[in-house]
N, C-alpha and C positions, 0 to 999 in steps of 0.2 A: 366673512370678515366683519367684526363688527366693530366703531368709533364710537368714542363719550361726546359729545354734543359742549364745547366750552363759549362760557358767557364771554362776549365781547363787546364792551362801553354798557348802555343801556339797555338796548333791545334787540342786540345782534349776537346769535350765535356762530363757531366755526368749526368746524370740522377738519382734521389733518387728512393728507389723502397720502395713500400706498407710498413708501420708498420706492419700491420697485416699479409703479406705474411711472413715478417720477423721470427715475434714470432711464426709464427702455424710452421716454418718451423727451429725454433729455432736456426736462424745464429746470427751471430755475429762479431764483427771488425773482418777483415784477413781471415774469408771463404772464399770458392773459391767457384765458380757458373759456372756453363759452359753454354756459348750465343751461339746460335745459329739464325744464319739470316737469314731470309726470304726475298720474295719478298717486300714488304711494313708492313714486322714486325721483330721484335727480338721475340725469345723463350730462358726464361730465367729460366734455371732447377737448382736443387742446385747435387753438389756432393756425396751428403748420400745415403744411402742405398734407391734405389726407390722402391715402392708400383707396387708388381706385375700385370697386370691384367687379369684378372678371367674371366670365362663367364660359362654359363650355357645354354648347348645346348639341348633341347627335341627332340627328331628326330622320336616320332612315332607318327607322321600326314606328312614326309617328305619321298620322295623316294631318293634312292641314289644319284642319280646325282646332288640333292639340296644338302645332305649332302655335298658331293664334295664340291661345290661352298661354304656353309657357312664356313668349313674348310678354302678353299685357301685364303674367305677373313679374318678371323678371322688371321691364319697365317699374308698376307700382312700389316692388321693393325697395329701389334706388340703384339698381346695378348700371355702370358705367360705360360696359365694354360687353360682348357677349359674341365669342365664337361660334357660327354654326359650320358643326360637320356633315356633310351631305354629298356622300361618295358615289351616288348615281344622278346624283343633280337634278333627281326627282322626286314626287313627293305627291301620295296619294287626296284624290280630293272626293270622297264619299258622297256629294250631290249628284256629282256628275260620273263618278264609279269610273274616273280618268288620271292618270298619271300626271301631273303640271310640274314647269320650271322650278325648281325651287326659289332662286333666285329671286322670280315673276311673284310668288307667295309672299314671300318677305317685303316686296315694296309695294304692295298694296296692304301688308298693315301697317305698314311704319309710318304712313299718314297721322295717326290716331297717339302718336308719340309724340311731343314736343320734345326738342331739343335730340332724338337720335335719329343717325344718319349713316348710311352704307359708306366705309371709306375704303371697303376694298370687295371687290366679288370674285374671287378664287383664292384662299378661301373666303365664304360671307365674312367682313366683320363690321360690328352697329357699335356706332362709339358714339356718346353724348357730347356735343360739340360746343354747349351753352358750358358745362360747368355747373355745379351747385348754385341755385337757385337763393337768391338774395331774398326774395319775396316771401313775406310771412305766409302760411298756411292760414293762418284764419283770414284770411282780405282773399285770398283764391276760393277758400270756402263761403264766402261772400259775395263771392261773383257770382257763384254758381246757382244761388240763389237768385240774383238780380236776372239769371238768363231765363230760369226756368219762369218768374214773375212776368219779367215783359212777355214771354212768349204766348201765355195765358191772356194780360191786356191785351197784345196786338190779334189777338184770332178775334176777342169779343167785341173788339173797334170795328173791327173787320166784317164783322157779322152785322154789327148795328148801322155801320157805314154802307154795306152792300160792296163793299171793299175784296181787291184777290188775298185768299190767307196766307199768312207767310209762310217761308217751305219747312216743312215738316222735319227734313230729311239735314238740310243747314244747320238748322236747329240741335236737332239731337246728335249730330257730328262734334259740333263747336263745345256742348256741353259734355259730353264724352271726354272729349280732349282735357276740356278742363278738370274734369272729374279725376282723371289718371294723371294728371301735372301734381294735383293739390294731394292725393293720393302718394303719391312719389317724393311730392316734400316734408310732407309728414314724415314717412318712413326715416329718409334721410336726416332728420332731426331728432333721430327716434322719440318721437310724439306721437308713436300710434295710438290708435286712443276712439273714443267711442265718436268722436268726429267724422273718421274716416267711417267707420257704420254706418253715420248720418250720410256721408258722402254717395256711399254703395246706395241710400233708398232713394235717394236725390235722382241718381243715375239710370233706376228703376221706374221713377216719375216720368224723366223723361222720354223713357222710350212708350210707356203708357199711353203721355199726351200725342208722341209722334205715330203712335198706333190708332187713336179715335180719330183723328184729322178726319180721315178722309169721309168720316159719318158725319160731320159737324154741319155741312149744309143741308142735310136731309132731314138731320136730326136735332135742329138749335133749338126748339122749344125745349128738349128736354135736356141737351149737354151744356147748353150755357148756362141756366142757373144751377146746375150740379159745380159748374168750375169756379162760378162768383162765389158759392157756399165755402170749396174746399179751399180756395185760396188764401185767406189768412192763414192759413198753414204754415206759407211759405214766409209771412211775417212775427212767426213767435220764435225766430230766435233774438230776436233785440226787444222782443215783449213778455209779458207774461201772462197773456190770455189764453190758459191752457183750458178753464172752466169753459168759457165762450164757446172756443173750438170744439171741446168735446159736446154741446149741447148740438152747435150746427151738423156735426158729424153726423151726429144721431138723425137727423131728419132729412141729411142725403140718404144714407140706411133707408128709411122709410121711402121716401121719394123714389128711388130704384127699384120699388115692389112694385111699384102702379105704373108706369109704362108699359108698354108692349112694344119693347123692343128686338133689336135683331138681337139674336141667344149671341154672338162674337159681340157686337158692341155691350150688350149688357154684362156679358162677363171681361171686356177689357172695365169701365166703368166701374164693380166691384174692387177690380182689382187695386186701379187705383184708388175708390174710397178707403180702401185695406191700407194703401203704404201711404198716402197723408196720415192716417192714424199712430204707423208705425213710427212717422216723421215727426209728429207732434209728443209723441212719447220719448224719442231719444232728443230732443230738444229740452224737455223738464226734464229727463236725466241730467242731460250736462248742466243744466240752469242750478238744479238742485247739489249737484255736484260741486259748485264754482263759488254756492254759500258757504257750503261749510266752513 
């Protein structure tokens, strides 16, 4: 379907939208509609009461850790409501090569979800109980930042202070969570968008830092100025020192050749030098993106 684009006053264009979006959706002069912009689109929703959505999940041909995942992305997508079928109320768990609750499954990931909640268990059903989220996606994707920031200062305080580190595990929970809140808001504003990619390396940072912890007192001559280097990283979305960043990059690169370290902490290490780089490149994506 394509619309002629007409002048309105000086510097305002408009666009007529469908009849028949119109009528199924029964507006009329003076509704309000809320636009939301994309990269090379508008999504254009009306204000009324929206059509929850539903899913129906069968989970006995799936072992848990699929459960898991179709959960987080069900959650990320924006789904409301999600039946789970589970006719033997069991449900394989591949670590332990043992049959578990299904039930028992389900409320130990539902932690990692904000806002959904078991409102009945025969059959399972997870219903979002907050509601569509008022909160802008970019100030959650800004949080997300601030968690992974502090958590970097407080280990190197920590370190310099002779201080206990903070927990690793808190940490990368709390950030998690938020990562799949801001992730799910997105969705639901259909704003998906290379943010949420930024999101997904953020998420990946964090489990990084929550994986080197426990090297960090043995090993702080060499991980603490690797983390002081890679950390403006986490400050080039409100900047634009992508030159800097990639000079210092370069010389963690360098710097992780000459230690002798344990081959796991060296290759977590890499890894993370690897996704600050990927983070500072979709950071000048979106930068470069938002001049145009």
């Amino acid at each position: 379907m394509i619309r002629k684009l007409i002048k309105q006053g000086s510097t305002s264009l408009v666009v007529s939208l469908p009849i028949e979006w119109i009528r199924s959706n029964k507006l009329t002069v003076g509704d309000e509609v809320e636009i939301f912009p994309q990269e090379y689109a508008l999504a254009i929703r009306t204000k009324g009461d929206k059509k929850a959505m539903k899913c129906v999940l069968n989970v006995d041909s799936v072992d848990e850790m699929s459960l898991y995942v179709n959960l987080l992305n069900l959650y990320r997508k924006g789904f409301d409501e999600v039946k789970i079928i589970s006719n033997s109320n069991k449900i394989m768990d591949f670590e332990t090569n043992k049959h578990i609750n299904t039930l028992k499954s389900v409320q130990q990931w539902l932690s990692r979800f904000i806002g959904w909640e078991i409102i009945t268990q025969d059959p399972i059903v997870i219903k979002d109980i907050t509601g569509e989220s008022s909160e802008d996606p970019e100030k959650l994707l800004k949080r997300v930042f601030f968690l992974l920031n502090s958590f970097v200062d407080e280990e190197i305080a920590a370190i310099n202070n002779k201080n206990q580190l903070p927990d690793p595990q808190e940490f990368y929970m709390t950030t998690f969570k938020m990562v799949n809140y801001a992730i799910r808001t997105y969705n639901k504003r259909s704003q998906t968008s290379y943010n949420v990619i930024l999101l997904q390396q953020l998420h990946a940072i964090s489990q990084q830092l929550r994986n080197i912890q426990p090297y960090l007192n043995s090993n702080k001559n060499e991980i603490v100025p690797i983390l002081k280097i890679l950390r403006p990283a986490l400050n080039l979305y409100n900047t634009d020192e992508l030159s800097l960043f990639i000079k210092q990059h370069h010389l963690v690169g360098l710097e992780l050749l000459r230690p002798k370290l344990n081959a796991n902490l060296l290759r977590m290490l890499l890894r993370l030098h690897d996704l600050y780089m990927d983070v500072a490149y979709t950071i000048n994506f979106l930068q470069l993106k938002n001049h145009d």
